[in-house]
Steps between C-alpha positions, in 0.01 A plus 500: 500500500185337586664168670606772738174654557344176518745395790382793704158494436372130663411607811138567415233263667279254197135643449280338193686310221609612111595341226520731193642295206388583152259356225742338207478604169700456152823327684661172422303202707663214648228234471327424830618804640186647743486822655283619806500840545256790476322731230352813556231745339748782482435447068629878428813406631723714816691776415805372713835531290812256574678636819837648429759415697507787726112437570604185626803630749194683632265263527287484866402141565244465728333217683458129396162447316549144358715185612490161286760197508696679189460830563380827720352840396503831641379800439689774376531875380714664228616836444274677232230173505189609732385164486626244711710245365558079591836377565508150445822323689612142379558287800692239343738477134271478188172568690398794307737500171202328278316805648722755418577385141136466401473846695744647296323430165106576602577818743255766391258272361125610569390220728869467674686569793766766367886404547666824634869282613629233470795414764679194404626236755761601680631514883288718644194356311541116423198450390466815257266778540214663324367888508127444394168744463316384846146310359206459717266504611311161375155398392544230850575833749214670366300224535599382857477879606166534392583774222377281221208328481448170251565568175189496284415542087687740368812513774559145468556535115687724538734345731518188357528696186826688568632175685443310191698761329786456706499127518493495121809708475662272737411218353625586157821563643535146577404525888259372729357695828420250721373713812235622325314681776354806703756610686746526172238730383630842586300879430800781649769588708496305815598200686321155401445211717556154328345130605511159412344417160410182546110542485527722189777342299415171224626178604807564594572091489621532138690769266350854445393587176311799383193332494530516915604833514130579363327190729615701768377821403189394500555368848592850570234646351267291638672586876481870422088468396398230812730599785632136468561175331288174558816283615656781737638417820508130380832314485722465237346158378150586478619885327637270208233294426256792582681638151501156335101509486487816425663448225348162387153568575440823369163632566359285765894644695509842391158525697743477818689773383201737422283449803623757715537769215165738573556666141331362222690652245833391679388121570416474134801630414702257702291231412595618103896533578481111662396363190784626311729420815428133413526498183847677459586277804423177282708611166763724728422823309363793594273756234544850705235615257252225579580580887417839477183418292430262772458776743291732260272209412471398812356852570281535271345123532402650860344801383653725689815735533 
């Protein structure tokens, strides 16, 4: 069983934190429901199959690579799997069975984290337990190790191409992201730190609605071309009215966002998504089409690729 594995296998010592939880897609929504987990780039999919039973009673959990208030992952091997796999451990009743059910109904999902097990709440695991596909790294590690430069033209369409993708999928299904950000950006197998989201997030004073899920993609975006965002490292006060403007003053605003972005191509890009931002912010819709055009406009307005 793997309650009983899990029992024996704490002892490892916490390195970097991971949170794989999947995209939602084509499932029931309960309204307001918001979900903050991570995508990933993997579109042709993982060839991982559900773990039988005996895989499990053989399953080698290794050290801790993730600890949050609801829940702790570690990494983990299967017989037959030579990719490592994430064992997600619920640390109190209920904290992952919203997880798991959604889980359950988008595993193998281009764009989602694959659901190998499911181990339901019990006395060895009270919280539940997941047996994931391990995701990382993300666009934010690459970028803080100095793997990945900022994202210019082309690679920021792109980016905010497939995101858009994703959020519209979500977002048909009746959910909202709301942690819209870097770090939940993930390319392969490995471990994935995560951090606050308060700089790239929308106002997070009110409900989320779609139209903030995309507000704060540009905000990531816009992080991933400049190295930064104007109001970072301010407090939590002057972040939220930092977004206000932004969002009320349009061009003479956006300027902020675009200073520090060296790329034409990707400044006039940005400057192209914003518009739309507002304007789906003001009638709390969101055109995926127009958002995408955004980008490809914005592109082409600069004259360069």
């Amino acid at each position: 069983m793997l309650a009983a594995l899990v029992t024996t296998g704490r002892a490892a010592a916490v390195s970097t934190a991971l949170h794989p939880r999947p995209l939602l897609l084509d499932v029931p929504a309960p309204a307001g429901f918001s979900w903050g987990g991570t995508f990933t780039f993997d579109e042709a999919g993982t060839a991982f199959r559900t773990a039988t039973a005996s895989a499990i009673d053989e399953l080698d959990i290794g050290p801790r690579v993730g600890l949050g208030t609801q829940s702790e992952v570690r990494r983990g091997h299967l017989p037959g799997h030579t990719e490592p796999v994430a064992v997600k451990i619920g640390l109190k009743v209920g904290a992952i069975a919203r997880e798991a059910e959604v889980l359950s109904a988008m595993s193998g999902v281009p764009g989602f984290p694959r659901l190998l097990h499911h181990e339901a709440e019990g006395e060895g695991t009270p919280g539940g337990a997941l047996l994931l596909t391990l995701l990382g790294p993300s666009l934010d590690d690459l970028r803080r190790r100095g793997e990945s430069g900022p994202l210019t033209g082309e690679l920021l369409r792109h980016v905010g191409g497939c995101l858009l993708g994703l959020l519209r999928r979500l977002h048909a299904a009746g959910f909202v992201h709301n942690d819209v950000k870097p770090s939940n950006v993930l390319l392969s197998a490995g471990a994935a730190e995560l951090h606050p989201a308060s700089d790239l997030a929308a106002d997070e004073s009110r409900a989320t609605r779609p139209s903030d899920d995309v507000e704060s993609l540009l905000y990531t975006l816009a992080y991933l071309a400049a190295g930064r965002l104007p109001w970072q490292g301010e407090d939590a006060d002057a972040v939220a009215s930092a977004k206000r403007e932004l969002l009320v003053e349009g061009v003479g605003a956006v300027a902020a966002l675009t200073d520090g972005v060296e790329c034409p191509a990707a400044a006039a890009a940005l400057r192209a998504l914003h518009a739309e931002v507002v304007r789906a912010s003001r009638v709390g819709a969101v055109d995926y089409a127009i958002c995408l055009a955004a980008l490809e406009a914005g592109q082409e307005a600069s004259g360069l690729r």
